[in-house]
Backbone as CSV, one residue per row, in Angstrom:
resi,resn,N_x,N_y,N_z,CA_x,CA_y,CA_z,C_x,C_y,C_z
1,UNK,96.963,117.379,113.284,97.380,116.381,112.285,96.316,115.295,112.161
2,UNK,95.726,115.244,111.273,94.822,113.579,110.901,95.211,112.483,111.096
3,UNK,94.256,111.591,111.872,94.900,110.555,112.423,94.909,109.642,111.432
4,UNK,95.918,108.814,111.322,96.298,107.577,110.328,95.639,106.747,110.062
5,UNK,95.084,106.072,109.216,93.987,105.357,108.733,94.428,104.053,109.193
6,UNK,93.539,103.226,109.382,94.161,102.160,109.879,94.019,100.758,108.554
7,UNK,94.657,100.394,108.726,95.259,99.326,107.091,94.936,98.153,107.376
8,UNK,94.684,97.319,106.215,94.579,95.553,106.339,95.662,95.271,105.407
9,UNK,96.870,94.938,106.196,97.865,94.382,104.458,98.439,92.789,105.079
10,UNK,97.670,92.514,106.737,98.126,91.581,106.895,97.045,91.086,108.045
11,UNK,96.539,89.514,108.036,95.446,89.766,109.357,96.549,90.370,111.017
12,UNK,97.815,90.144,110.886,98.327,90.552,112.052,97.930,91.910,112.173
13,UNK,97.169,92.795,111.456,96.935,94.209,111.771,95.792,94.629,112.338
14,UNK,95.318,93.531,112.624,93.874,93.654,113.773,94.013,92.611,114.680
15,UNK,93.405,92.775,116.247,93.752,92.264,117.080,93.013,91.008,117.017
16,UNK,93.229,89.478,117.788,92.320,88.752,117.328,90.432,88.667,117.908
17,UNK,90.649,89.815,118.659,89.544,90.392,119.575,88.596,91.129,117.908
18,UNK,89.281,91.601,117.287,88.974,92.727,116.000,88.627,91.466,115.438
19,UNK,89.373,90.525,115.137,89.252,89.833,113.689,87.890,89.118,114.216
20,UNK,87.663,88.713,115.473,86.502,87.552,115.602,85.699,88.334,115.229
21,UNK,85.852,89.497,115.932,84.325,90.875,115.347,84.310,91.238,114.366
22,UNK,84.552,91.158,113.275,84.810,91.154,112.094,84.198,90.211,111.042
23,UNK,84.279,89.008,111.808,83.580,87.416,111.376,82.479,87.446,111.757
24,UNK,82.230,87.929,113.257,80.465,87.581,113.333,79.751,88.650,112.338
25,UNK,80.402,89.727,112.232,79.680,90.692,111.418,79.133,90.465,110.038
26,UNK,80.144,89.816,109.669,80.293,89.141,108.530,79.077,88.523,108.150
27,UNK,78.817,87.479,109.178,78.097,86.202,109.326,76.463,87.094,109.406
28,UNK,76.377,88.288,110.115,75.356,89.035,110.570,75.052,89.609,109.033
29,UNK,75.899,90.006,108.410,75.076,90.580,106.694,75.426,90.047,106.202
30,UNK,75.634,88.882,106.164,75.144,87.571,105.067,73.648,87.391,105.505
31,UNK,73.714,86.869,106.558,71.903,86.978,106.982,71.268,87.636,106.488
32,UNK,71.639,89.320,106.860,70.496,90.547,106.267,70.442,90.677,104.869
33,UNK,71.438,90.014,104.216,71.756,90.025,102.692,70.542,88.861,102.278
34,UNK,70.550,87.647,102.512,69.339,86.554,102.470,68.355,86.865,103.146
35,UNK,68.241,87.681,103.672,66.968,88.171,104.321,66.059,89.368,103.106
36,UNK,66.782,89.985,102.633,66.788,91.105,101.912,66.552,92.287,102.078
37,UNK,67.168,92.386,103.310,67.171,93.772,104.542,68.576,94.597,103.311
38,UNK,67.901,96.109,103.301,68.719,96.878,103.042,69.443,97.522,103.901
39,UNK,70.894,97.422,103.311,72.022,98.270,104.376,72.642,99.095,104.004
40,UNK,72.415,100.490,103.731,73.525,101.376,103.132,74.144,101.890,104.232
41,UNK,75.072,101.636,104.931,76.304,102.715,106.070,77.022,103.307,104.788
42,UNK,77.547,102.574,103.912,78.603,103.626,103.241,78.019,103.973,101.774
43,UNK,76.763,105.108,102.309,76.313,105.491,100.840,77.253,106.792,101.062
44,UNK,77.758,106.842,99.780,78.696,108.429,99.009,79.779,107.822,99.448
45,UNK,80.058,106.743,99.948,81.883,106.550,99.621,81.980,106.129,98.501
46,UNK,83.425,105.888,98.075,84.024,105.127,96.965,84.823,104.454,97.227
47,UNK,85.291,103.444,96.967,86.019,102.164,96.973,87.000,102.238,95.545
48,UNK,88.288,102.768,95.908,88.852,102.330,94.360,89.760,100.961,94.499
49,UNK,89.566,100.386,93.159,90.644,98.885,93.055,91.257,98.808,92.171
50,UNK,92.412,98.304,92.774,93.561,98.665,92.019,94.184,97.342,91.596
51,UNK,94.004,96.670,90.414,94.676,95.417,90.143,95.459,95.609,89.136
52,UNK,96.831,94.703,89.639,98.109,94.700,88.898,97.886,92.690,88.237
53,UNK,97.090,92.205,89.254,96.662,90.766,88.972,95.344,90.688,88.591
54,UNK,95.046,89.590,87.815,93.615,89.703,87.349,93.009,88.813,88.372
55,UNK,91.427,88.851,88.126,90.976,87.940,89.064,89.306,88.027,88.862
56,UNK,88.653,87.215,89.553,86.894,86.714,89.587,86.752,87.178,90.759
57,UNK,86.835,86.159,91.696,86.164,86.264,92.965,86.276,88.151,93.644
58,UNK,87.585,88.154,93.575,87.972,89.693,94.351,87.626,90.541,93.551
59,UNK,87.252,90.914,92.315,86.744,91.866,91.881,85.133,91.844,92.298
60,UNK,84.926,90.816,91.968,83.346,90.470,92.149,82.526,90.990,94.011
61,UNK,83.778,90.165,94.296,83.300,90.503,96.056,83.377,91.724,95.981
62,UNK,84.593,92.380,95.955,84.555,93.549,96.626,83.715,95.020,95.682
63,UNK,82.974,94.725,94.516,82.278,95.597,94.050,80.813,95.331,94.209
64,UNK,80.768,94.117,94.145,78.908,94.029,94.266,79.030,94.451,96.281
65,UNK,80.382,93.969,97.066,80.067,94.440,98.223,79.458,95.782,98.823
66,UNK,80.727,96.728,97.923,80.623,98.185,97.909,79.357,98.607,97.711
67,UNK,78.366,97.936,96.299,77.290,98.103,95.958,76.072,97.790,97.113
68,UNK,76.496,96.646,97.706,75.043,96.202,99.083,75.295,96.965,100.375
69,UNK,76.568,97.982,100.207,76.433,98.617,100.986,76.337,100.156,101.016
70,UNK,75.608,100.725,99.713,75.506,101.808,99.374,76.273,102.827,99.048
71,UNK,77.788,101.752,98.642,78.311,102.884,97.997,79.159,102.654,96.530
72,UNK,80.120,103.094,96.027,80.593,102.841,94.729,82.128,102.645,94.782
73,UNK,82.344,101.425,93.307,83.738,100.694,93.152,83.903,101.418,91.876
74,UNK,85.443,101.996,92.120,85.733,101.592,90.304,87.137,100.828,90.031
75,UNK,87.319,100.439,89.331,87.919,99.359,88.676,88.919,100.272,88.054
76,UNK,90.253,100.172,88.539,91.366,100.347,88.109,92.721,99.565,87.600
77,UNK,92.614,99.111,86.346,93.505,98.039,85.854,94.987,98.893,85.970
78,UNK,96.470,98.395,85.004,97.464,99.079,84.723,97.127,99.743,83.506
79,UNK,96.498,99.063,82.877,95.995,99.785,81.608,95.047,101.372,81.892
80,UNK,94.413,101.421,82.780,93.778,102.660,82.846,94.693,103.560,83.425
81,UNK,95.436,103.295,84.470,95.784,104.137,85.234,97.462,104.812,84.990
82,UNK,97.858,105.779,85.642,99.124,105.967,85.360,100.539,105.389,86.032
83,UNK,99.930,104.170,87.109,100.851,103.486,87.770,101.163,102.181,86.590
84,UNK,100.554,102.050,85.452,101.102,101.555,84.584,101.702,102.310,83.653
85,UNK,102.133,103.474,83.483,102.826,103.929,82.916,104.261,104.768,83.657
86,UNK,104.162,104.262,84.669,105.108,104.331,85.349,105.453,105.729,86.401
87,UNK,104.281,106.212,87.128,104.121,106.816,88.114,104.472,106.710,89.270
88,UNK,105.407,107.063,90.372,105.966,106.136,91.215,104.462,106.251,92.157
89,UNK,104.417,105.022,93.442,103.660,104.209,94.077,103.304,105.566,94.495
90,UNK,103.960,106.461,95.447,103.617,107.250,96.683,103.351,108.188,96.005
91,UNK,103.412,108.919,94.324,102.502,109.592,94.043,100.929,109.353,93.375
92,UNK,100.663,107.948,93.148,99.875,107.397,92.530,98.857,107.080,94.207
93,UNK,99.548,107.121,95.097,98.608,107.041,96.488,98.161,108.185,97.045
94,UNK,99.514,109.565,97.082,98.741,110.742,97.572,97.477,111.106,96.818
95,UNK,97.424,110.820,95.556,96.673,111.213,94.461,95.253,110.648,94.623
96,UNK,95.296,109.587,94.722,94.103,108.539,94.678,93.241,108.145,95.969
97,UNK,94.375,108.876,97.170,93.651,108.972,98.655,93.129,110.130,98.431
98,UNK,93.258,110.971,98.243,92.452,112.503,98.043,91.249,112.481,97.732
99,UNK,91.096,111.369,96.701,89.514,111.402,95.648,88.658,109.950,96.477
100,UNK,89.167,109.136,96.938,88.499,107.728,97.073,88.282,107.713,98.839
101,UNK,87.259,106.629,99.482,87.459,106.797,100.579,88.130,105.473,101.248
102,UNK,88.315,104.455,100.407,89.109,103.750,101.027,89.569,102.592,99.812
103,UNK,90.986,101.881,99.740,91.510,101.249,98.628,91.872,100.000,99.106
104,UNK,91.567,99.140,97.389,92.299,97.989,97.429,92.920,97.109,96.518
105,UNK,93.856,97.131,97.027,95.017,96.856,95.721,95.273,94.968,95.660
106,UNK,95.506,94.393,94.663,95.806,93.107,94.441,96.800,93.175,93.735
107,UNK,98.193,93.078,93.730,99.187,93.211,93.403,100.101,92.026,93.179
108,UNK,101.725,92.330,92.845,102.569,91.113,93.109,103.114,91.422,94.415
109,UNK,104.102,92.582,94.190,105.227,92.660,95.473,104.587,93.257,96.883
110,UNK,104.969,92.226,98.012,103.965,92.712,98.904,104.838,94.359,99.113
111,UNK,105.642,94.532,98.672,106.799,95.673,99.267,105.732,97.052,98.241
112,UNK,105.382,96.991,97.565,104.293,97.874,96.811,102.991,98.580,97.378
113,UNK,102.784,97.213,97.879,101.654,97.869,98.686,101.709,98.319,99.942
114,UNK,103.019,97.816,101.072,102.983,98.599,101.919,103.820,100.024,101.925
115,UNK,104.260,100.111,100.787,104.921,101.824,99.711,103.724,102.753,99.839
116,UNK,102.767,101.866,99.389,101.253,102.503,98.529,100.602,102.874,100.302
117,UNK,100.662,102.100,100.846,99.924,102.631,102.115,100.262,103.137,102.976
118,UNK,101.554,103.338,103.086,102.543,104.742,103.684,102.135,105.912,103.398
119,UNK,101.880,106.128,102.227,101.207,107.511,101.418,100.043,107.693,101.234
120,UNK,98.862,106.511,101.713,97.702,106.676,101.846,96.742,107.434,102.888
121,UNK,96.310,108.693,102.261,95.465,109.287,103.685,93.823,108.615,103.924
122,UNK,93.923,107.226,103.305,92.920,106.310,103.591,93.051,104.878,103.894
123,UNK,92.073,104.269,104.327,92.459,102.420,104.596,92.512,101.908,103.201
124,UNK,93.488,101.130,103.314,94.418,100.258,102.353,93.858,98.474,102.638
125,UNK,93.585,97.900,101.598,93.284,96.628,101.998,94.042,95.881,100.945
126,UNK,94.761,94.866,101.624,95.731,93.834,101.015,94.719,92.651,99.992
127,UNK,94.229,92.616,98.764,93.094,91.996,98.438,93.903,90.942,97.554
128,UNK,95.093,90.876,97.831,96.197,89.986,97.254,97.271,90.423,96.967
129,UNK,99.057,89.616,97.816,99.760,89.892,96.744,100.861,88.690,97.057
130,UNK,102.007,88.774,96.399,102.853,87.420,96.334,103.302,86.886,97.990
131,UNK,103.012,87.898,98.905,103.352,87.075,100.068,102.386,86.772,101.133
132,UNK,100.984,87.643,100.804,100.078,87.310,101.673,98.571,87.542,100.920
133,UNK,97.423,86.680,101.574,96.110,87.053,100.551,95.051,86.539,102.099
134,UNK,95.471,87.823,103.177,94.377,88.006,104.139,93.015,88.085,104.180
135,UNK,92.616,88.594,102.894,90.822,88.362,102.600,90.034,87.286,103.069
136,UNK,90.876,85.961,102.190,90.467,84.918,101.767,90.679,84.478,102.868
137,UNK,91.482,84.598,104.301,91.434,84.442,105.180,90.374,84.565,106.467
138,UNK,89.924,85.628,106.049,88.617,86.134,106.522,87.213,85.143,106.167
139,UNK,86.909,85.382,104.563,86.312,84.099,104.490,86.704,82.890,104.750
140,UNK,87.651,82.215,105.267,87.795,80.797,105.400,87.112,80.866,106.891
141,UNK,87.839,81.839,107.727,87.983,81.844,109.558,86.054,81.505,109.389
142,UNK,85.330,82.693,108.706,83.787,83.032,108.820,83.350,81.305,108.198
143,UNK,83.750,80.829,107.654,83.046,79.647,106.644,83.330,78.429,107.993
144,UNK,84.284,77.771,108.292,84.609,77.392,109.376,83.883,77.886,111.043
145,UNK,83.965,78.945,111.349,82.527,79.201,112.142,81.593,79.145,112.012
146,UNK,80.908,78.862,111.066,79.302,78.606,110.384,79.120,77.301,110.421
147,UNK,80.150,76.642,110.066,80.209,75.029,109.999,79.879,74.278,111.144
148,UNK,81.450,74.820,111.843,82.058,73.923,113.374,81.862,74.815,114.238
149,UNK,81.578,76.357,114.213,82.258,76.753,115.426,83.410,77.522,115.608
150,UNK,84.165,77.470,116.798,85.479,77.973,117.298,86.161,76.701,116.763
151,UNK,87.332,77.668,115.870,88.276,77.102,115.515,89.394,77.013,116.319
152,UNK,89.284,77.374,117.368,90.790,77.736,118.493,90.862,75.914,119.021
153,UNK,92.347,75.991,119.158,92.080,74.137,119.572,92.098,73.348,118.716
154,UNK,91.795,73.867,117.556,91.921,72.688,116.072,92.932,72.248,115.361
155,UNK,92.852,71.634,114.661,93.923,71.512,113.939,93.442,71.131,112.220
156,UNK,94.734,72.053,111.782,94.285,72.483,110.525,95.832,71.917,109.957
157,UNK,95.794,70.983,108.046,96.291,71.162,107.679,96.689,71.430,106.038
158,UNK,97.858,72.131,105.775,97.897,73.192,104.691,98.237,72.241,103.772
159,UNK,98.227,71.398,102.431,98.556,70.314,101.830,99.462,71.334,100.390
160,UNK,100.302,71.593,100.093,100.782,72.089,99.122,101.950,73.157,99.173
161,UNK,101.654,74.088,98.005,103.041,74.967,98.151,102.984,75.913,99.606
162,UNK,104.280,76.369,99.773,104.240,77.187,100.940,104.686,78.728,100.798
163,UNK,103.017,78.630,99.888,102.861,80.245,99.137,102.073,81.479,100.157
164,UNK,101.669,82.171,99.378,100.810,83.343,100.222,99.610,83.094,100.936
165,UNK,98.982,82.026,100.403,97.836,81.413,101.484,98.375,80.676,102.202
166,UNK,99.464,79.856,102.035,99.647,79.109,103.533,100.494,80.525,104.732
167,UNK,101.466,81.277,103.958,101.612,82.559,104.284,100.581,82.520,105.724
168,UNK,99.308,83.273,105.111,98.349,83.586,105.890,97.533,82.729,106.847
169,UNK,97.894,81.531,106.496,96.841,80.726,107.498,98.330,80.489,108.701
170,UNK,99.709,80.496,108.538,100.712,80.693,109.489,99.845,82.046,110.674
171,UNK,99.882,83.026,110.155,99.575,84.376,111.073,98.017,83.724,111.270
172,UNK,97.286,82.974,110.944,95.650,83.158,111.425,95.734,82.099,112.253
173,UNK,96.482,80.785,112.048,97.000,80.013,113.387,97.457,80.839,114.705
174,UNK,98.262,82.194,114.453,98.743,82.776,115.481,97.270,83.497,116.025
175,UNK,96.201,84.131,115.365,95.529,85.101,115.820,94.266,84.205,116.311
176,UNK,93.968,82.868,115.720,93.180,82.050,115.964,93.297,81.266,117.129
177,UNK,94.432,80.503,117.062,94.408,79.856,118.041,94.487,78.254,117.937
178,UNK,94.773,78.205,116.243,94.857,76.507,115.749,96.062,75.885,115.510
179,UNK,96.427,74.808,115.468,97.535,74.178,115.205,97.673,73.825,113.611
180,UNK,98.366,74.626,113.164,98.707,74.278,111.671,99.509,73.479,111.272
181,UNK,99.744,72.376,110.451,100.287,71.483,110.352,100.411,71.690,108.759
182,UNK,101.981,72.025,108.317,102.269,72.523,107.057,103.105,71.295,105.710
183,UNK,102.418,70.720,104.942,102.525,69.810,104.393,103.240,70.290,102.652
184,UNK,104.318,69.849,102.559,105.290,70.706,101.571,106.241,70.252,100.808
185,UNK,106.214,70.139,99.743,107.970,69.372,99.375,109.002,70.080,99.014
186,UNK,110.156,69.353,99.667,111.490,70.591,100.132,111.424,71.557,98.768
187,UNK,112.343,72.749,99.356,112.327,73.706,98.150,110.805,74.652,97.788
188,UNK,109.785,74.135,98.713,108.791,74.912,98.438,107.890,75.254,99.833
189,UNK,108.910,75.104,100.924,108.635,76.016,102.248,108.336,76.927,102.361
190,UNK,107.616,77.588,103.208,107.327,78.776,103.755,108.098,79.568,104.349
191,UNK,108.110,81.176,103.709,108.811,82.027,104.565,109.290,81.777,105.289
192,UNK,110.724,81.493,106.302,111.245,81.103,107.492,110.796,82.101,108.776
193,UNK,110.887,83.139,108.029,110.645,84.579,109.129,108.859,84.738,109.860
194,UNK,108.194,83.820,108.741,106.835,84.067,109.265,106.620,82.473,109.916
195,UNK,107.201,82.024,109.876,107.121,80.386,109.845,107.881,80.889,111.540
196,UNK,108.657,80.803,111.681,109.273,80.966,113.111,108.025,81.732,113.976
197,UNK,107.967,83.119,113.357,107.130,84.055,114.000,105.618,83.320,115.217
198,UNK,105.261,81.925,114.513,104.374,81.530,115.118,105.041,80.454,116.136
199,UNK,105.788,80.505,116.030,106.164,79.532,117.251,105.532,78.299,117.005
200,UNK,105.021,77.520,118.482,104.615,76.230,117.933,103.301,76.259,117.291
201,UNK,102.700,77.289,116.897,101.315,77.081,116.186,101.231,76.510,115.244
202,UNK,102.716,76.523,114.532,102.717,75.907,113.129,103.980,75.133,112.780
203,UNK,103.635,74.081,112.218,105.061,73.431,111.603,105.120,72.669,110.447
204,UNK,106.110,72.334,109.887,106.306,71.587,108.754,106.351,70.274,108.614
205,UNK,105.332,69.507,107.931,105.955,67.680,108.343,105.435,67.703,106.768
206,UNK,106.462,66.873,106.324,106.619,66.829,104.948,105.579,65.697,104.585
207,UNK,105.387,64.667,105.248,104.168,63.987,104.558,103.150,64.277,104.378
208,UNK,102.232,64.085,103.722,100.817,65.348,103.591,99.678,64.012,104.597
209,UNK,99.651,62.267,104.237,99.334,61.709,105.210,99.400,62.524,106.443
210,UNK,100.463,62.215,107.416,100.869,62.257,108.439,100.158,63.899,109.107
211,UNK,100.779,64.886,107.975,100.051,65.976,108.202,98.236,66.035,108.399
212,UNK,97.856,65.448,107.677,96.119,65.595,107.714,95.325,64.462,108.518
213,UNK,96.788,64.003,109.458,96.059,63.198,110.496,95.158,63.543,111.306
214,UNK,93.923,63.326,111.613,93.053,63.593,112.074,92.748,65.366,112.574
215,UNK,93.055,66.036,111.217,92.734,67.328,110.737,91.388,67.749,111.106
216,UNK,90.971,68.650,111.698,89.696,69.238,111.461,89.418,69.939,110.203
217,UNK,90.348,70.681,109.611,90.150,71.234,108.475,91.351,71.434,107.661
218,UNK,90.909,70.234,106.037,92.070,70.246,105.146,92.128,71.533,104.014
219,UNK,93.000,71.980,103.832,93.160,73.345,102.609,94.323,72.902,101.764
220,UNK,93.885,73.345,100.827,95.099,73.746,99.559,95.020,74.755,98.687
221,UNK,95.940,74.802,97.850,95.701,75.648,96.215,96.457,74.847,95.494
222,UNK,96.138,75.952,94.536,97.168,75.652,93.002,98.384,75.114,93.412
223,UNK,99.097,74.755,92.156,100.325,73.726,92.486,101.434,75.106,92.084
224,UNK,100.712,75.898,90.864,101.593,77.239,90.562,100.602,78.324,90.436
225,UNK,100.965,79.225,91.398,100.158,80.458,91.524,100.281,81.502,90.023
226,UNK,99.305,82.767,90.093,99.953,83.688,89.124,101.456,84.243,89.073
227,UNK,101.633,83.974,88.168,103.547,84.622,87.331,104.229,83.056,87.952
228,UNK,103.166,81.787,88.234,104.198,81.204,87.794,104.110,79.927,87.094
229,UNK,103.174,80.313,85.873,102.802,79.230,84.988,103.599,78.495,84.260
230,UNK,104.758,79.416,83.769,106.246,78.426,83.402,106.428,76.814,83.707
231,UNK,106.342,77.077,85.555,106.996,76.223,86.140,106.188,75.001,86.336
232,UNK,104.653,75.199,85.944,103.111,74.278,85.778,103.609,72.938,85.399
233,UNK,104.972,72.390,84.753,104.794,71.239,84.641,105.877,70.133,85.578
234,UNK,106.789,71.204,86.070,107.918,70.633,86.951,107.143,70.637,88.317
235,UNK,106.274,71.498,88.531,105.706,71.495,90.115,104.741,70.030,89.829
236,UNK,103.787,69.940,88.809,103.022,68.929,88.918,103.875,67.356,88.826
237,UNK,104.800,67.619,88.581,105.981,66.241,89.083,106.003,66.256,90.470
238,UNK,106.893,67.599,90.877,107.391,67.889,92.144,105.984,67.597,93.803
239,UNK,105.035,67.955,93.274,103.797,67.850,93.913,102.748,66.597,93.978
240,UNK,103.289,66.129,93.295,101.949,64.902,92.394,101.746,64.104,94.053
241,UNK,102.501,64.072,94.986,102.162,63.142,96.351,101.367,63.866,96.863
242,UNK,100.923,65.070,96.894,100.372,66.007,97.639,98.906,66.527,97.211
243,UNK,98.283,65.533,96.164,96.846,65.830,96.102,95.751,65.659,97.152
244,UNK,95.045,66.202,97.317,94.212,66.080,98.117,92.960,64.930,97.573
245,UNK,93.033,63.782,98.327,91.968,62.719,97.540,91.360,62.218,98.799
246,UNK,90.803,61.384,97.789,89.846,60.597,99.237,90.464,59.943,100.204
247,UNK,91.523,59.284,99.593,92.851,58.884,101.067,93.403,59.792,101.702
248,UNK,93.818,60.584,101.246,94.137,62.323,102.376,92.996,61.935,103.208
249,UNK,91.799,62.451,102.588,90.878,63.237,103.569,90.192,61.817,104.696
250,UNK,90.441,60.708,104.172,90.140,59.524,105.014,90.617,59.665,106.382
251,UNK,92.276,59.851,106.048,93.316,59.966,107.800,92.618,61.764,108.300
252,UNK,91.849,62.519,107.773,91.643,63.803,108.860,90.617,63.164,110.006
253,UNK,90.322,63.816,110.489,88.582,63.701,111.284,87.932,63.309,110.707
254,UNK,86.579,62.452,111.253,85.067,62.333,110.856,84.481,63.552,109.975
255,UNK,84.437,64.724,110.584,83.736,65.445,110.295,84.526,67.138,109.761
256,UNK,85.826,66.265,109.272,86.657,67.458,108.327,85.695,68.183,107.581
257,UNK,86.349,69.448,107.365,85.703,70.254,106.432,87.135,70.473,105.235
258,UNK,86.871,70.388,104.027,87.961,70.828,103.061,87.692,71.861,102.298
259,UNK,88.918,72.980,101.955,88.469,74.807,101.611,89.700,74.443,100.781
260,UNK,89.574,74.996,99.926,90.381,75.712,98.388,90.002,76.642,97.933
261,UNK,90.665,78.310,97.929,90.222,79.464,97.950,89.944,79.419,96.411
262,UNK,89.788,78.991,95.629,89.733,78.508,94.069,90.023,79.653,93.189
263,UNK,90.309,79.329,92.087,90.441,78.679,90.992,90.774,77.534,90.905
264,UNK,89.758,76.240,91.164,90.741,75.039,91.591,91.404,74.209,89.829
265,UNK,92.237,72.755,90.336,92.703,72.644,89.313,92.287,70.923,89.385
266,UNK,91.160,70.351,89.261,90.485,69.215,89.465,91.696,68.346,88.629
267,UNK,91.860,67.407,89.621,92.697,66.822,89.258,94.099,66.891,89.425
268,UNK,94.507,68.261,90.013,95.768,68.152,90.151,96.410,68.428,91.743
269,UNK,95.762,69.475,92.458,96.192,69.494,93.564,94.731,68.997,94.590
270,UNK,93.430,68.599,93.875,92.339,68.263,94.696,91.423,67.360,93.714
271,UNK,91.400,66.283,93.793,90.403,65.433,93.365,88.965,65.336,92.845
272,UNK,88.515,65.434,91.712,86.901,65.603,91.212,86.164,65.233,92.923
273,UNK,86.765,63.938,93.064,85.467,63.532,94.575,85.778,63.853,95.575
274,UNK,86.878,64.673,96.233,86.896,65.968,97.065,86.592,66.931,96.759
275,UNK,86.662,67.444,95.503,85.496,68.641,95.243,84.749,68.999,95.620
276,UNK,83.787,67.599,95.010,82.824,67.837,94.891,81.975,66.839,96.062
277,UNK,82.594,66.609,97.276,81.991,65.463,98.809,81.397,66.730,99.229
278,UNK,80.590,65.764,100.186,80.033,66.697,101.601,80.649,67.985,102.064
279,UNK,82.100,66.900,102.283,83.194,68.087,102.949,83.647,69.408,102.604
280,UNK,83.378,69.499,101.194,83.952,69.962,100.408,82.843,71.734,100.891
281,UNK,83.104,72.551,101.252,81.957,73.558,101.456,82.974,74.919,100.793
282,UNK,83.564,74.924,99.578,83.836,75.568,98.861,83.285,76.745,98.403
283,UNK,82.044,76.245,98.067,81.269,77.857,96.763,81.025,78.159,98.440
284,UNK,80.467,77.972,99.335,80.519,78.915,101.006,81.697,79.923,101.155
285,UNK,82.780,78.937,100.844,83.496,80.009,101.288,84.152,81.052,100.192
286,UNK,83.669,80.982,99.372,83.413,81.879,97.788,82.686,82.483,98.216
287,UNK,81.498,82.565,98.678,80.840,83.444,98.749,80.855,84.611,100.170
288,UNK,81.630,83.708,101.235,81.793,84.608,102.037,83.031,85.543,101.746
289,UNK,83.904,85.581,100.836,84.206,86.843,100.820,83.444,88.051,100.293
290,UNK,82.549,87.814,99.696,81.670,89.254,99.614,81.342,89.570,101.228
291,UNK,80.671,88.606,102.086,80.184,89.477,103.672,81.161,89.584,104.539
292,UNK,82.640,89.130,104.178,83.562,89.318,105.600,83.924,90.623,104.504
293,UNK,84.553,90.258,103.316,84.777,92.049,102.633,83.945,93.060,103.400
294,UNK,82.858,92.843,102.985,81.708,94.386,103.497,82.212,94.946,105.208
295,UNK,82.095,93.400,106.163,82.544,93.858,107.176,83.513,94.718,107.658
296,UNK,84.588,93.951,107.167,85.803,94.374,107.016,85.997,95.787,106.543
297,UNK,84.889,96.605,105.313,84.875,97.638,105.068,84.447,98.629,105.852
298,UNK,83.242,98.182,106.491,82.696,98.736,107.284,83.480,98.784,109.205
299,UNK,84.254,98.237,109.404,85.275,98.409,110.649,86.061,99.208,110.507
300,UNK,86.534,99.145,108.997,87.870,100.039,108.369,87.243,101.592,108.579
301,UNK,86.166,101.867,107.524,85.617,103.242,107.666,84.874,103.642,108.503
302,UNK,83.634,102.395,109.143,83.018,103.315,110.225,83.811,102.987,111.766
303,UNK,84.223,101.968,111.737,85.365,101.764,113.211,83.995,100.378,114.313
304,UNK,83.388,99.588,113.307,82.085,98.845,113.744,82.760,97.995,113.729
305,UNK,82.766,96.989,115.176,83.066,95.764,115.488,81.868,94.794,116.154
């Protein structure tokens, strides 16, 4: 029987021994990438992607990645494929594991993709969906080690909704080793089930002050993620205490670093002059998801830590 491919649909699916190796690797072909050392390990694979959500950064990363590492992406919208015309998941996966050597889907329901990777006879990578967006996790952990260092011991806090990125920085507090400090207004908490799961790594204090008290590293997003633009003008009421400005970032540390996995929304959940400060090491961590992607690809298919 063939052994089971091993999946990313959550960072809890690598050990945190995996994930650090994963980051330096990362950090190691970004180098050879600015160096302009060629690396093909995965020439003749294929990479298929599968988006149900649109997007910049994750298409971008993960095809020019595929490309610096010698092998090929194709781009699968709902419009091309027959999972928009209504193919169920687990035949649209036996199908598409057969031909590709390893997938990644950006979706809504996280319940889809772990359907889709039940039936996958290849690695599955979670490249977004409504309850978790582990990638971007990867680049933050790698952007933050380049900066400061070991993040274990720190304290980090989340300023906004308690969506799929704070989701994930809950489990990367657990695999890391930081104290997350989750900043939220009622009604827009985090999962209870993943929120418990970390025990004291993480908790909720509703002031976003109090929270980014002497923070090593402040994060946010959007005030309303995708599918939920409707609600764009009741959240920016509901939220308006919770921007990230120069008084936030005053009460963190000296030498905070501030990350917004972007599309940011200047002005509404982060300030033109947090943007755009010192602190601010953003397009970094934009760009490290192209080298923690590659890594990450390359652990998945060749088993390199």
């Amino acid at each position: 029987m063939a052994q089971q491919p091993r999946h990313f649909l959550s960072l809890l699916d690598l050990s945190r021994e995996e994930l650090r190796s994963v980051i330096r690797r990362a950090s190691e072909l970004k180098r050879m990438q600015h160096r302009g050392d060629i690396h093909t390990p995965l020439k003749g694979k294929n990479l298929g992607m599968v988006f149900e959500k649109s997007s910049t950064r994750t298409r971008v990363s993960f095809e020019v990645g595929m490309s610096q590492l010698g092998g090929h992406a194709l781009f699968l919208s709902p419009r091309d494929t027959q999972l928009g015309r209504g193919e169920p998941i687990e035949d649209s996966a036996r199908v598409l594991s057969r031909m590709v050597d390893i997938i990644m889907i950006r979706t809504f329901e996280h319940e889809k993709l772990e359907l889709f990777a039940a039936h996958s006879r290849v690695p599955v990578i979670n490249a977004l969906t409504d309850l978790l967006h582990p990638c971007q996790l990867l680049a933050d952990m790698q952007t933050y080690f380049e900066h400061r260092g070991n993040i274990e011991g720190k304290t980090v806090a989340w300023i906004g909704d308690g969506n799929n990125m704070c989701h994930s920085y809950i489990n990367a507090a657990r695999r890391f080793g930081f104290r997350l400090n989750i900043a939220c207004p009622e009604g827009y908490d985090p999962d209870p089930e993943i929120l418990a799961a970390a025990g004291d790594s993480a908790e909720i204090i509703r002031d976003p002050m109090t929270a980014a008290t002497g923070a090593d590293l402040v994060v946010t997003d959007v005030w309303a993620s995708m599918g939920q633009e409707e609600e764009q003008q009741a959240r920016s009421e509901i939220f308006a205490e919770y921007q990230v400005n120069d008084a936030l970032m005053a009460q963190a540390a000296a030498d905070a670093l501030f990350f917004h996995c972007l599309p940011a929304h200047r002005g509404e959940e982060v300030s033109e002059s947090v943007m755009d400060s010192p602190d601010s090491v953003v397009w970094d961590e934009a760009e490290n998801r192209l080298h923690s992607q590659k890594a990450l690809m390359e652990f998945l298919l060749l088993g390199r830590v």
